[in-house]
C-alpha positions in Angstrom: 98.3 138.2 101.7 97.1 135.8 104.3 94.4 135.0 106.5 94.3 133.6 109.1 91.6 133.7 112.0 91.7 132.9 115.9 88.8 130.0 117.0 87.4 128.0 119.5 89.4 125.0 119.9 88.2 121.6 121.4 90.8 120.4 123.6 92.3 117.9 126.2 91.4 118.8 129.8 95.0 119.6 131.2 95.9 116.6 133.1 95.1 114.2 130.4 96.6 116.0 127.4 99.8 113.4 127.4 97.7 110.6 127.1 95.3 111.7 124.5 98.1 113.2 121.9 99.1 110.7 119.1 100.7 110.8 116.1 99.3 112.4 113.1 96.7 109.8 111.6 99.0 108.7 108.6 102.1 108.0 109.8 101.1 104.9 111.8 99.6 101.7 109.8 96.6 99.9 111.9 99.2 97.4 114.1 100.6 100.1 115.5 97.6 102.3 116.6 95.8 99.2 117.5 98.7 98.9 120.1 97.0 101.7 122.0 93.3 100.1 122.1 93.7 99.6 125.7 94.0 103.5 126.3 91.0 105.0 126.8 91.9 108.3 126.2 94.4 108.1 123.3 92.8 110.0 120.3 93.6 107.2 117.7 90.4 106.4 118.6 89.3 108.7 116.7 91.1 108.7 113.9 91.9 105.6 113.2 88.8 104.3 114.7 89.2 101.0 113.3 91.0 99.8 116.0 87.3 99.8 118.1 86.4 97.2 115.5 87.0 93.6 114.2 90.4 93.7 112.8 89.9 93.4 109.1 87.3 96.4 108.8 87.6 98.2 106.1 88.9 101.5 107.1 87.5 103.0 104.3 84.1 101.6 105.6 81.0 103.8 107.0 81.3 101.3 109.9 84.9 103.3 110.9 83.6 106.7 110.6 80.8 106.3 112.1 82.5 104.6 115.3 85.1 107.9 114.9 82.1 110.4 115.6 80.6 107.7 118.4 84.2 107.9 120.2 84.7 112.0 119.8 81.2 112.9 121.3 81.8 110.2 124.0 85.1 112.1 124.9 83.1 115.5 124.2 80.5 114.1 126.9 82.7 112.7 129.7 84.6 115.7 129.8 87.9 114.5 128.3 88.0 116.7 125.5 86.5 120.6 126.5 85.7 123.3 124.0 87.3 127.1 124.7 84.5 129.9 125.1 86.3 132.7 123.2 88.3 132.5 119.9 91.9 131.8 120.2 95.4 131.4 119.0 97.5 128.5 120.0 101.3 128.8 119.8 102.6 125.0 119.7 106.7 124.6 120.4 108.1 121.1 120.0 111.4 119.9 120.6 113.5 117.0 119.6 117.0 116.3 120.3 118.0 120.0 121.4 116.0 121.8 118.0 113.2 123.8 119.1 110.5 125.1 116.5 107.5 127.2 117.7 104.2 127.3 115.2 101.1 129.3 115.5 98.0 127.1 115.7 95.2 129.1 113.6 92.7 129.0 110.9 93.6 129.2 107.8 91.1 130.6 104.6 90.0 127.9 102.8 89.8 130.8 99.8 93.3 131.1 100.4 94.3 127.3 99.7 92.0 127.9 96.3 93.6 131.0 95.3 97.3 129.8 95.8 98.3 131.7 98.5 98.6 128.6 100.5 100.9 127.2 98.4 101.1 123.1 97.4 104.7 121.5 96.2 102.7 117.6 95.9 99.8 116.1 94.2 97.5 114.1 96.3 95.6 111.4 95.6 91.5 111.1 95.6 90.9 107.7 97.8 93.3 110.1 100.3 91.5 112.7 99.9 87.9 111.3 100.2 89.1 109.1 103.7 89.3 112.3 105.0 86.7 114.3 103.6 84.0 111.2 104.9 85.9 111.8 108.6 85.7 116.0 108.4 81.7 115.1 107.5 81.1 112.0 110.1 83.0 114.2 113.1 81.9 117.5 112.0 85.8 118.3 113.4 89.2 118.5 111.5 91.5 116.3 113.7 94.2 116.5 111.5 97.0 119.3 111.4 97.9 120.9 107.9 101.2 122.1 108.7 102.4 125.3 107.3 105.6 127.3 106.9 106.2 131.1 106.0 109.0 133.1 105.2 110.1 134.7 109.1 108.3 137.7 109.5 109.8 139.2 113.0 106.9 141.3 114.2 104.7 138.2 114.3 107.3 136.2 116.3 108.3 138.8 118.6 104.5 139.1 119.9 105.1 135.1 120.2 108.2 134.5 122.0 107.0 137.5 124.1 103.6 135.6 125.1 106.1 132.3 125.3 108.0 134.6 128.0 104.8 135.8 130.1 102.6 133.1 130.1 102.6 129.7 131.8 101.2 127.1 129.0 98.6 124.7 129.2 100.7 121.7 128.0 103.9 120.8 128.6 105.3 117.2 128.6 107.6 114.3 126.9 106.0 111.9 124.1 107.2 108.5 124.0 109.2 109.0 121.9 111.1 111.8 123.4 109.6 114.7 121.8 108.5 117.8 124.2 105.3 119.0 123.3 104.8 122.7 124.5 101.4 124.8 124.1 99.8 128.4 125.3 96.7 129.5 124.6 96.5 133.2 124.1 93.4 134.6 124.6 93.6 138.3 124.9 91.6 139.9 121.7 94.7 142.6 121.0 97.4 140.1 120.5 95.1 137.6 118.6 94.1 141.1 116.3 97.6 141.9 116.2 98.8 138.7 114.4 95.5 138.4 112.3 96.9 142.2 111.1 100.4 141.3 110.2 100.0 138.0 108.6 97.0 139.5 106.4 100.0 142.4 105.6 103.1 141.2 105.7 103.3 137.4 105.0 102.2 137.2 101.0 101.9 133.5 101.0 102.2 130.3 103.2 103.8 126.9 102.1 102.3 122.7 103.2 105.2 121.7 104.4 103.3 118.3 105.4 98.8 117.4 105.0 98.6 117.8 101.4 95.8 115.6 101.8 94.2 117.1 105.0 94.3 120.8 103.0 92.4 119.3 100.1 89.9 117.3 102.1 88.8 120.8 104.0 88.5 122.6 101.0 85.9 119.9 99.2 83.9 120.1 102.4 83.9 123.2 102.6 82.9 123.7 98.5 80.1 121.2 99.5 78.9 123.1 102.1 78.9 126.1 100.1 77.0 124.4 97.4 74.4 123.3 100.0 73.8 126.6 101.3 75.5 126.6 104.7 78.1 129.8 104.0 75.9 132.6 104.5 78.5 135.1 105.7 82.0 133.3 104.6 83.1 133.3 107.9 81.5 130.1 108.8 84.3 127.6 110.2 84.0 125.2 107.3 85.2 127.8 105.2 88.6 127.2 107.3 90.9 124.7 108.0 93.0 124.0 111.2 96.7 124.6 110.1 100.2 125.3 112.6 102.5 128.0 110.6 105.7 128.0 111.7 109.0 130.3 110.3 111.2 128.6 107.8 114.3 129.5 109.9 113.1 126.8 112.3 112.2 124.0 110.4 114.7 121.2 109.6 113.8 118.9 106.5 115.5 114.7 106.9 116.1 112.8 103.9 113.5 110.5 102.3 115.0 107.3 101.2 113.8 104.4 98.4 114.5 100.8 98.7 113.3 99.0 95.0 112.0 95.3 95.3 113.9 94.1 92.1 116.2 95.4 89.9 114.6 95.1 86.6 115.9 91.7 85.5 119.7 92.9 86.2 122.3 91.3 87.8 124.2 93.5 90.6 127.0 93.8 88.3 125.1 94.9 85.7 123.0 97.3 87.7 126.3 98.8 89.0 127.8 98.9 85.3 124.6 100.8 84.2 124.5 103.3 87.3 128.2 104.0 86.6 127.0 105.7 83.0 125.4 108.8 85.4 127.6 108.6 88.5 130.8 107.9 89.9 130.8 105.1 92.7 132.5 104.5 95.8 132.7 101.2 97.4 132.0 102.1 101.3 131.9 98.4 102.9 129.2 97.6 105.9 128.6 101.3 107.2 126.1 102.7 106.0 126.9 105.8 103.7 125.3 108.7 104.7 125.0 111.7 101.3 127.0 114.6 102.7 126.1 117.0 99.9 123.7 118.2 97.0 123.5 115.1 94.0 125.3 112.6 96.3 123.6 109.3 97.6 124.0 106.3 98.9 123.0 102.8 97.7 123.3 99.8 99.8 123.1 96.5 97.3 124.0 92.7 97.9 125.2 93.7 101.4 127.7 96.2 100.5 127.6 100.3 100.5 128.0 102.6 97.7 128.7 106.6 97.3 127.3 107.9 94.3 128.0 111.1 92.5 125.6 112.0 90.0 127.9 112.8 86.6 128.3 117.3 85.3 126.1 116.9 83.1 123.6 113.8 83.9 121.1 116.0 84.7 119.7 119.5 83.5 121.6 121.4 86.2 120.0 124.5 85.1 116.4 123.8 86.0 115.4 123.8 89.4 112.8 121.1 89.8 115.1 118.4 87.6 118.1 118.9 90.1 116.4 118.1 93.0 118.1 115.1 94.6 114.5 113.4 94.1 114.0 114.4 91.1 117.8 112.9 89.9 117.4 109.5 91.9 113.5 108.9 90.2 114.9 110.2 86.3 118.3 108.7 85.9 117.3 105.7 88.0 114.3 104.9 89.2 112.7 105.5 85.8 115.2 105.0 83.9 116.8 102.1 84.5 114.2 100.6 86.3 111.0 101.0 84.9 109.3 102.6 87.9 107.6 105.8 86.1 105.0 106.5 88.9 106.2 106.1 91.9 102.9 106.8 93.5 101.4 103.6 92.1 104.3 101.2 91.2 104.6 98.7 94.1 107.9 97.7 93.4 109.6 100.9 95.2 108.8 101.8 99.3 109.7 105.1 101.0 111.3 105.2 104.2 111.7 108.2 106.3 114.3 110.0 107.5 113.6 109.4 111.3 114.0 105.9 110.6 117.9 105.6 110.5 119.8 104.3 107.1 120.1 100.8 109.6 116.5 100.9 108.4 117.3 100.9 104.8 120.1 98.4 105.2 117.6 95.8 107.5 115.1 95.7 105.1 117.4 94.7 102.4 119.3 92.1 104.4 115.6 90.4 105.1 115.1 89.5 101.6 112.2 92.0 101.2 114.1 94.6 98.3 117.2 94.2 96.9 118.6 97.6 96.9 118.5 100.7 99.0 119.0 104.1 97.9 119.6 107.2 100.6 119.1 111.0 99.3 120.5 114.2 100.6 117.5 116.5 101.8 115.6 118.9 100.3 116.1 122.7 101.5 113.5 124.7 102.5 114.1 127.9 100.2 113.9 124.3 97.1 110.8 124.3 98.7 109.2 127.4 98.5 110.8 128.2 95.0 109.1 125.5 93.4 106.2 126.0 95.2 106.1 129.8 93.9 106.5 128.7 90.7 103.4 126.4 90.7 105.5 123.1 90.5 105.0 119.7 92.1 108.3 117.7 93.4 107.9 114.0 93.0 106.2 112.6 95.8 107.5 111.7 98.8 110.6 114.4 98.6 110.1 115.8 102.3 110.2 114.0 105.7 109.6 116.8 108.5 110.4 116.3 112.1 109.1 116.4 115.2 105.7 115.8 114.1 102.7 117.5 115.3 100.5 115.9 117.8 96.9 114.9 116.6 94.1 115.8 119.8 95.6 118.1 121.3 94.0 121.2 119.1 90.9 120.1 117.2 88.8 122.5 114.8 85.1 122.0 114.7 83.3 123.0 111.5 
């Protein structure tokens, strides 16, 4: 079962909570964080501290994280960023475009992630994985959300939406980009108790829905730390990692699209006449074709739409991994038509979000930069957890999740 444990978060005084949120660390590319240099406050100072130095640093460098610890204790020290006295929970609602989802904010067992009840559906990769582990060590702080999802358990959001009901929160304002950000502390010791009790009985496992990276990070500091000597009683914080669980019923998964720089020496024509072996295709004009259902997708080539239908038989229907929209695109495409094996390392393909638009897809190949476009139909949450339960890995990049959490508004201290 899980555990989970209230803490001591460092957080944003009140008033300035809008202007120190961000977005989470990896989802903005230096340009765009350096945009906010100018704003004291803003926590991309912290975590991508490169923008405090010449441009051209190496972020990787000990230069960055060094400056990231320099800019958190100078927040810590002007008051900016104030630590709670008592353990807490946190519960975190965000809303976008009329959807509402409402996480708890908690510590998760770093045993836990090791043992597989904090279950992975991705493979991460080490230079990811160490960028973070040197920031957890430089800061002494996890800055970084790992969010979570469960299957809904109702006792444990019943004693939510009740302290939603009765309690005033702490935070409450609009992002930039339109996204309310919602949070309440709940302090009192029998309600904390009460949710530690029913997810260590009643919720067998939780799922990474997004920080594959920022999980595994946690858990080789804490194994260092271990192997040091620090854990004395295994409740140390290092031995936890800062995580917002939310109920599956809320979540909403958005397509995650391709676009492929070349097409493998083939003309269009002969691309098309090879795809047409696997799927059926549509000719859709100028709009952009949006997949309405499972095994459907969308190509966008030499300025005109398609509608593809993946072929009965194309792909092994039977298993669940292989008929994963993903999984059919990278297999009967991707891989093998166009040589792309791993697309973790092969330069020639990009991944573009959801949130983005499919005008996104279609601009970047009317600029010259790819010639085709390819948009999937999203992955389900119950895909999710099934082949998370059975210890599988989807290709990467299956899952874009919206809203995304704010980085600085909770922060864990190890």
């Amino acid at each position: 079962m899980a555990k989970i444990s209230p803490f001591n978060a460092l957080r944003p005084k009140q008033k300035l909570a809008a202007e120190v949120a961000t977005l989470p660390y990896d989802v903005v590319n230096e340009t765009e964080a350096r945009r906010f240099h100018d704003r004291p406050y803003n926590f991309y100072h912290v975590t991508r501290s490169e923008i405090d130095l010449p441009e051209g640093t190496d972020p990787h460098s000990r230069l960055v994280y060094d400056k990231a610890k320099e800019n958190l204790d100078n927040m810590i020290a002007e008051g900016v960023m104030q630590r709670d006295k008592e353990p807490c929970y946190y519960i975190y609602e965000l809303e976008m475009d009329g959807h509402a989802q409402t996480g708890l904010i908690c510590a998760s067992s770093v045993d836990d992630y090791e043992a597989g009840i904090i279950k992975k559906h991705e493979f991460t990769r080490p230079v990811k994985e160490q960028d973070r582990i040197d920031h957890i060590l430089a800061t002494r702080a996890q800055t970084g959300i790992v969010f979570l999802a469960y299957r809904d358990q109702d006792d444990v959001q019943q004693i939510i939406e009740t302290w939603k009901r009765e309690h005033v929160p702490v935070n409450n304002f609009v992002a930039e980009d339109g996204v309310r950000h919602t949070l309440w502390v709940m302090d009192d010791y029998s309600q904390c108790a009460a949710i530690t009790l029913l997810f260590g009985s009643d919720v067998p496992a939780t799922y990474i829905a997004d920080g594959h990276h920022r999980a595994a990070s946690a858990a080789k500091v804490c194994a260092e730390m271990r192997k040091l000597g620090y854990s004395l009683k295994g409740e140390e914080n290092f031995n936890y990692f800062l995580t917002c669980i939310f109920p599956a019923s809320q979540l909403r998964i958005m397509d995650y699209n391709r676009v492929v720089s070349d097409l493998n020496g083939m003309t269009e024509e002969a691309f098309l006449a090879a795809l047409d072996k696997s799927f059926s295709l549509e000719e859709q004009g100028r709009k952009p074709y949006k997949p309405q259902q499972p095994q459907e997708f969308g190509l966008y080539l030499g300025g005109r739409w398609w509608k593809l239908s993946a072929r009965p038989g194309s792909f092994p229907a039977e298993d669940l991994k292989e008929r994963l929209d993903v999984s059919i695109l990278q297999n009967q495409v991707l891989s093998a038509l166009l040589g792309i094996h791993d697309p973790r390392t092969d330069k020639r393909v990009d991944f573009v979000g959801g949130i983005r638009g499919l005008d996104e897809l279609q601009r970047r190949v009317d600029a010259g930069d790819f010639a085709a476009a390819f948009a999937c139909y999203p992955v389900r949450m119950e895909q999710l957890f099934s082949i998370a339960d059975r210890g599988e890995v989807m290709p990467p990049k299956s899952t874009w999740f919206e809203p995304k959490l704010r980085d600085g508004l909770v922060v864990y201290m190890i």
